[in-house]
Each structure stands twice: as structure tokens, then as C-alpha cells.
N, C-alpha and C positions, 0 to 999 in steps of 0.2 A: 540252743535250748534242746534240751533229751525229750523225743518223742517217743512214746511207752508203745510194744508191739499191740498191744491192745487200741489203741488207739488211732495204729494205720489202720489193722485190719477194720477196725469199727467202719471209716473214713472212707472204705475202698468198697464194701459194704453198701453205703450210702449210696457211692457213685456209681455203682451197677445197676442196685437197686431200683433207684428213684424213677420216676417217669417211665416205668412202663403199663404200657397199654392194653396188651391183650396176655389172657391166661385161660388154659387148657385144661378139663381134667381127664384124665385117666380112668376109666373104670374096669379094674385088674379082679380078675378070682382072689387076690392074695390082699385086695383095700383098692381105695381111690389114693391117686397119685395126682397132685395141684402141680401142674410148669406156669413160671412165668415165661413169654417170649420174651425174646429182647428187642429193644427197639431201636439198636444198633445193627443190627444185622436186618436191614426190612424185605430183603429182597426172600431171604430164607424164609422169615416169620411170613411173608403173605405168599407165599407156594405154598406151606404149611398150612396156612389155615385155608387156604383154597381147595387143599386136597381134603380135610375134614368134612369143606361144606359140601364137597360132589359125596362124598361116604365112603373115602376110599379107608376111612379108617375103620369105619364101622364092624365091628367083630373081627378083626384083623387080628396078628397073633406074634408073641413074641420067639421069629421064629430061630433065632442064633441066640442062645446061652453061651458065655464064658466065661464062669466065677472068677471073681475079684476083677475082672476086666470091663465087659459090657454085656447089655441087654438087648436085642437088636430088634426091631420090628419093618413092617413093610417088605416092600420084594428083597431075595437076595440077588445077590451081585450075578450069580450062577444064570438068573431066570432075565434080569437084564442083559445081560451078554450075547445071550442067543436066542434073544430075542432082535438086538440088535444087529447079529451076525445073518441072520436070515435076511437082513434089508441092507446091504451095504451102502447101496447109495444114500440112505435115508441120513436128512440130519441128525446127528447123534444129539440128543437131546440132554443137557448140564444144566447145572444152575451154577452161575460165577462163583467162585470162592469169594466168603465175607470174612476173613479170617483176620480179628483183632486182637493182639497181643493182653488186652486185661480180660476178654473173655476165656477163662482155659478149662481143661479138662478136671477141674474138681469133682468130686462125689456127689453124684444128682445133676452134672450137667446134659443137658441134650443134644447131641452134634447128630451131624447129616454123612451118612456113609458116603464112600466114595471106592472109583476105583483108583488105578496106578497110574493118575494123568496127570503130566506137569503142571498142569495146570491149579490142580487142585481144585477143580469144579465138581459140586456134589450130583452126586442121582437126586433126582426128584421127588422118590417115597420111599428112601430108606432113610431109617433115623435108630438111633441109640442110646440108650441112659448107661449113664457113666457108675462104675460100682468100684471098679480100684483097687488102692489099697494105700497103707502108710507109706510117706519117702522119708530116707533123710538124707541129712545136708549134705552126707558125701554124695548119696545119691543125684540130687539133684545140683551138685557141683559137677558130676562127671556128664551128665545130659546138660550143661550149658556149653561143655567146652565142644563134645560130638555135634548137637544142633546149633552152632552158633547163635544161641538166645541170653536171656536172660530173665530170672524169675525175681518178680517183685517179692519187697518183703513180706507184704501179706498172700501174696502167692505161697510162698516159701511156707509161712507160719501155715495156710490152709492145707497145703500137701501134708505137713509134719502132723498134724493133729487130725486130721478128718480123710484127707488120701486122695487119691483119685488119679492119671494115668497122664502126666508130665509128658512122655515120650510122644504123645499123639497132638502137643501144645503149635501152632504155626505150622501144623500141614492138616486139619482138618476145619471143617466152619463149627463153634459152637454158637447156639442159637438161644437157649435157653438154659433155666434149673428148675431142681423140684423146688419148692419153699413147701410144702407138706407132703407127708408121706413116704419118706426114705423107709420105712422099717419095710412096706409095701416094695419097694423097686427091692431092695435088698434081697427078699424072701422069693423074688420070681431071678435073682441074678446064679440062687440057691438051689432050683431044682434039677432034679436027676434030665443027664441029656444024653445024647447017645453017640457015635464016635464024630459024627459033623456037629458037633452043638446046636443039635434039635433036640427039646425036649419031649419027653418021650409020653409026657402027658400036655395035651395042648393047652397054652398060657395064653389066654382070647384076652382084647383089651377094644376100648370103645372110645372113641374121645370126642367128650362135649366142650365148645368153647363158650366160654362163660360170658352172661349178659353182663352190660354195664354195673345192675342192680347187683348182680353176684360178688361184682370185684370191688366193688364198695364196702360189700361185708369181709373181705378179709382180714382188712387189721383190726375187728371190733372184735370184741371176745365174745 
């Protein structure tokens, strides 16, 4: 029996979607930004919301710009480094990689920076929204044979139509997406930045995480 591409993707949709529990918002100069967490990746989602409720987010700032690519907020990699360089002994502080093949780098996904460790373990408080761009089939034919992956079909269809950055799919953790407010993440992925991808006008963001009461309102009109 012919299943219609509409219908995985619907399908896949679902099973992302479903049962999750906690959701983020964003309060950006450019709109509010709604994440949901995921609730496959829990070890990500509760560092995350841990570091919200000490205020490490609070007036924080997105401070790596690089159109069609990502939006990056929390420390950079630069200011972890040597910070950590100055303490060699100290334990270098990761979060294990949670890295699921149906969660991937679509348009509005949120992953966990990281540096260049085999591991694949993220920093703590740096995180990204995902901005992209179109693939196609060739393209994401030629990154299954270089990563040895493979993209599902409604992978494949969400690349083709909405975009977002395949190459970074099984070596980073993603953790979440937007479900409102892309025009927002887009318009801050958009502005003028300077030759290290700081923008050159500071992009301040605040994030509250929403009461039970709030997430109950989301699917109601």
C-alpha cells in the first residue's frame, strides 16, 4: 500500500511532537520565540532549564550571527577555553552527547554547541537556533555517502521545503524547536555582524519557562 509523503511527514510530526513537557520562551528585540524541549534528550533539556532558573539567561545575548546558518547565544567557545586553560587540572566540565538520529538540524531546531571532542559532549551554556537553508536530493545524497547516515523521508521532504543544516545531523545534540516565531529567529539570523559574527548591534534575549497553565494554552486558539 502507497504511503503519500504527506502522510509520513504528518506521522513523524506526531512522534516528535507528542508528549513533551516543558516549553521556553524567548523574549528577542525582533518578537518572542516559543521552544519546545524535548523529552528525549532529558539530560540536555534539565541543564537547560537549570541554567534559566539560576538567570544565566537573563539579558544574555545572541552573540555569533551566521546567516542562513545559526544564531548562537550563551558563552563562546573563545571565553570557555581559557577559562578552562587557566585551570588545567580542573575537570573539564561536558554534558554527554544525547545525539538521536529523528531529532535533526531543521529550520528552528535548538542544539548545544560544542567543541572538537570525540566525544561529542556539549558545553553547558552555549546553545543555537538553527536558520539554514534549502537541500536537495543531490545534496543530501552526497552527505549520506561522506557521514555515513541516512536521512528519513520526512527528513529528506523537511530539508527540501523548509531547510535547515544536514551536515551538522549525528555530531551535535539537538534538544528542541521553535513551534512559534520563526519570522523572529530569522530577522535576528539577519542582522548586520562584524568580521567574527558579533553583531554589531547587541541582540539581548530573556528566557522564561512557561507555567503548566501557559502550555495548556498553546494548542487553543
Amino acid at each position: 500500500m502507497k504511503i503519500s509523503i504527506l502522510t509520513i511527514i504528518l506521522a513523524f510530526l506526531i512522534c516528535t511532537v507528542q508528549a513533551q513537557t516543558n516549553y521556553v520562551r524567548l523574549s528577542t528585540s525582533k518578537g518572542n520565540i516559543l521552544i519546545m524541549l524535548y523529552d528525549a534528550t532529558p539530560n540536555h533539556r534539565d541543564n537547560f532549564l537549570s541554567l534559566v532558573k539560576k538567570g544565566l539567561f537573563k539579558d544574555q545575548e545572541f552573540n555569533r550571527v551566521i546567516k542562513n546558518f545559526v544564531s548562537q547565544g550563551g558563552e563562546l567557545d573563545d571565553t570557555i577555553l581559557d577559562r578552562e586553560k587557566l585551570n588545567p587540572h580542573a575537570h573539564v566540565q561536558r554534558l554527554a552527547a544525547e545525539i538521536r538520529p529523528e531529532l535533526f538540524h531543521k529550520k528552528g531546531a535548538l542544539g548545544a554547541g560544542r567543541n572538537d571532542n570525540p566525544e561529542k559532549s556539549s558545553y553547558l551554556d552555549q546553545i543555537y537556533l538553527v536558520e539554514g537553508k534549502i537541500q536537495t536530493d543531490a545534496e543530501l545524497d552526497e552527505l549520506e555517502l561522506k557521514k555515513g547516515i541516512k536521512f528519513s523521508a520526512a527528513q529528506r521532504e523537511t530539508y527540501k521545503t523548509t531547510g535547515g543544516i544536514p551536515r551538522l545531523d549525528q555530531d551535535y545534540t539537538v534538544f528542541g524547536e521553535i513551534v512559534s516565531g520563526l519570522a523572529a529567529a530569522k530577522a535576528i539570523n539577519e542582522v548586520a555582524t562584524d568580521k567574527s559574527d558579533h553583531p554589531l548591534k547587541k541582540e539581548g534575549f530573556t528566557i522564561h519557562i512557561l507555567s503548566k497553565k501557559e502550555i495548556s494554552k498553546i494548542a487553543k486558539p
